[in-house]
C-alpha atoms as one frame of an Amber mdcrd trajectory, in Angstrom:
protein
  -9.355  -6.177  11.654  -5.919  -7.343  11.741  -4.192  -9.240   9.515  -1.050
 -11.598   9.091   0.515 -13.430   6.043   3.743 -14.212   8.115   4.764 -13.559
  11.707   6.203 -10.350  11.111   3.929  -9.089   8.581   1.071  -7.546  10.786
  -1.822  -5.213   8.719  -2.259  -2.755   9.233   1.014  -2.037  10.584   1.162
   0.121  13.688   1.670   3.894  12.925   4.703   4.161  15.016   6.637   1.378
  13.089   6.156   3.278   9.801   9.094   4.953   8.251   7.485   6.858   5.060
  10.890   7.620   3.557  11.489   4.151   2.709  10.850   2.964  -0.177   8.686
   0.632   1.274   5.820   3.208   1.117   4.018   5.515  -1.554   1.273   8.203
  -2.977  -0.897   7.293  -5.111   0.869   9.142  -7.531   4.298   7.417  -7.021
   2.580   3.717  -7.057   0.818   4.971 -10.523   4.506   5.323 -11.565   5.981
   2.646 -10.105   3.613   0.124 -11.348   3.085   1.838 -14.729  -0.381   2.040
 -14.274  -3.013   4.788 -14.469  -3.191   6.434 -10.231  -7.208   5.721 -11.674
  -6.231   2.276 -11.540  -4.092   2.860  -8.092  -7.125   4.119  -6.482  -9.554
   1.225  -7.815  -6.792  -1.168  -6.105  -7.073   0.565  -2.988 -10.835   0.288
  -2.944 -10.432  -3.475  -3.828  -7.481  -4.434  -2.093  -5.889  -3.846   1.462
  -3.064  -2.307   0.088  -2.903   0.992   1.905  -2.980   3.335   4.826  -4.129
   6.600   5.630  -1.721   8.802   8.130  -2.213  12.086   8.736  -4.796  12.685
   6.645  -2.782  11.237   3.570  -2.973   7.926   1.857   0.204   5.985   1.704
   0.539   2.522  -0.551   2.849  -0.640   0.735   4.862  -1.378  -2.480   4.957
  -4.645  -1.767   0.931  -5.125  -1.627   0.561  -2.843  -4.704   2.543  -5.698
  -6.570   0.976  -9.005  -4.878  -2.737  -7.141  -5.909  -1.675  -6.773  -9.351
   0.167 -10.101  -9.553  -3.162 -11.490  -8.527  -5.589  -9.273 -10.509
């Protein structure tokens, strides 16, 4: 399933348009830290929320979802 909030905001985004050393995207680990929260928490947002990606085997979290999720939470 596909999603859009705004025109250029497709979700999931497409693979090739993904540059994972922006700051745009991060572990679990680094959204813990970033959002002060326990990665326990991180992971229980991911569940919850459409917040993140999986490339390569690895999960990668949009910042900007982490935030609206916990805005909204």
């Amino acid at each position: 399933m596909t999603t859009t909030i705004c025109e250029h905001d497709v979700w999931p985004p497409d693979p090739a348009t993904i540059d994972l050393n922006s700051r745009d995207w991060l572990t679990p680990s680094q959204a813990a830290g970033a959002a002060r929260v326990s990665e326990r928490t991180i992971w229980q947002l991911v569940a919850d929320h459409d917040i993140s990606i999986k490339l390569g085997g690895r999960r990668f979290v949009s910042r900007r979802r982490l935030f609206e999720a916990l805005i909204s939470a």
